[in-house]
C-alpha positions as CSV (number, residue, x, y, z in Angstrom):
1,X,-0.3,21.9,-10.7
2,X,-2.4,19.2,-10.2
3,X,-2.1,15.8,-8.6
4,X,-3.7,12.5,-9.4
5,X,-4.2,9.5,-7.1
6,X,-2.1,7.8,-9.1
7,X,0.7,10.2,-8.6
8,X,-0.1,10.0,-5.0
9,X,0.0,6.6,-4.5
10,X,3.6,6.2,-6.7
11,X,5.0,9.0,-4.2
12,X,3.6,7.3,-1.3
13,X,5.4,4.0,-2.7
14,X,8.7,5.1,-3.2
15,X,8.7,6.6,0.2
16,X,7.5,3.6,2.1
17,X,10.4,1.3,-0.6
18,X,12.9,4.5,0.8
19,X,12.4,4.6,4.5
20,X,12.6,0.2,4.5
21,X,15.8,0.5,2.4
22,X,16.9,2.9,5.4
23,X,16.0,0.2,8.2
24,X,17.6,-2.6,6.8
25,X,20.7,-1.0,6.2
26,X,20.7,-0.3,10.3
27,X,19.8,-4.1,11.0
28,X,22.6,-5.0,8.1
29,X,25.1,-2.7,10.4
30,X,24.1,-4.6,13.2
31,X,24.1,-7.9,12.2
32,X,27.4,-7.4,10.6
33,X,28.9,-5.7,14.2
34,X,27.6,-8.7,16.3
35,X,29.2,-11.2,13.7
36,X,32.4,-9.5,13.4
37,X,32.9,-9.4,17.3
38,X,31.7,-13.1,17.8
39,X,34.7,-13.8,14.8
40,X,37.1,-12.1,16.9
41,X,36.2,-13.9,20.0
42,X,37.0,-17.2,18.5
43,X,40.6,-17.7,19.1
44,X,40.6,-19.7,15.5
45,X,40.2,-16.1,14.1
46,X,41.5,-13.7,16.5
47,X,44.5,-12.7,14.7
48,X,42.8,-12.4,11.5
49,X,41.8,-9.3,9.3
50,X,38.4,-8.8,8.2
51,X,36.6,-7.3,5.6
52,X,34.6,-4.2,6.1
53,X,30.7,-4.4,5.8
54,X,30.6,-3.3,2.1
55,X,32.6,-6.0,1.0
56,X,31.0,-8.9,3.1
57,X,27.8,-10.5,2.2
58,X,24.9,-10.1,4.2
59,X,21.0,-11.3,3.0
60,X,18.0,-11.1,5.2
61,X,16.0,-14.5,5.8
62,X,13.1,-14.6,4.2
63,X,10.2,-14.9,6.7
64,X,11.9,-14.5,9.5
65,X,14.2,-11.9,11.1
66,X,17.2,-13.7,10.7
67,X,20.4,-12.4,9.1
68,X,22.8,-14.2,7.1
69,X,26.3,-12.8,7.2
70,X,29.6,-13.8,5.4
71,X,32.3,-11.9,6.5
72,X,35.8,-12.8,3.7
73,X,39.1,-12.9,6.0
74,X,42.7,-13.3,5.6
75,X,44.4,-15.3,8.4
76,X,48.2,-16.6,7.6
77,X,48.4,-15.8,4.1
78,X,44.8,-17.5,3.4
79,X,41.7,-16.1,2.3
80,X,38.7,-17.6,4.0
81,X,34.8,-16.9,5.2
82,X,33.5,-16.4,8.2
83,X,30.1,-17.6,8.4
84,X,27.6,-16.3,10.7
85,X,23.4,-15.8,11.5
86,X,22.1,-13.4,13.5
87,X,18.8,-12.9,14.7
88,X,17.1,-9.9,15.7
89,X,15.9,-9.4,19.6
90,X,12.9,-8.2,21.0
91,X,14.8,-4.9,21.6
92,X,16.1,-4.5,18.0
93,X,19.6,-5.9,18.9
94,X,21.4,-8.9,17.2
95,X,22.3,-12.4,18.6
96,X,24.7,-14.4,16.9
97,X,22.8,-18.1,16.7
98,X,24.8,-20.1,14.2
């Protein structure tokens, strides 16, 4: 079997598009962990339940490494969002900034 550049460079491309899906599922996981314990810090949303990270919605920044995160909750009977950014660190952890 032979292999073309072509062929080469498409392998090559779906790896590289692979591995960065990878890495920003980690920072995703991250982002949503640092939001979801700053939420339960607040004493306005202590005794609420929130949703898991597949059913929140998180979106990366574009340009920067900020993370946008909306967590959905249920506190008393009412739905609600929790709201949160978090940026990434110098050592790869999150910081809740907004």
């Amino acid at each position: 079997m032979h292999t073309t550049p072509a062929r080469l460079l498409a392998g090559a491309c779906a790896l590289g598009i692979a591995l960065a899906g990878c890495a920003r599922g980690k920072d995703n996981k991250l982002a949503y962990d640092v939001c979801l314990e700053a939420a339960r810090k607040e004493a306005k949303y202590a005794k609420a339940s929130f949703a898991t990270q597949e059913k929140s919605n998180i979106q990366a920044s574009t340009g920067d490494a900020d993370i946008r995160v909306n967590i959905p909750y249920e506190l008393d009977g009412k739905k609600g969002l929790y709201q949160c950014i978090a940026a990434k660190q110098r050592d790869g952890t999150y910081k809740v900034t907004f």
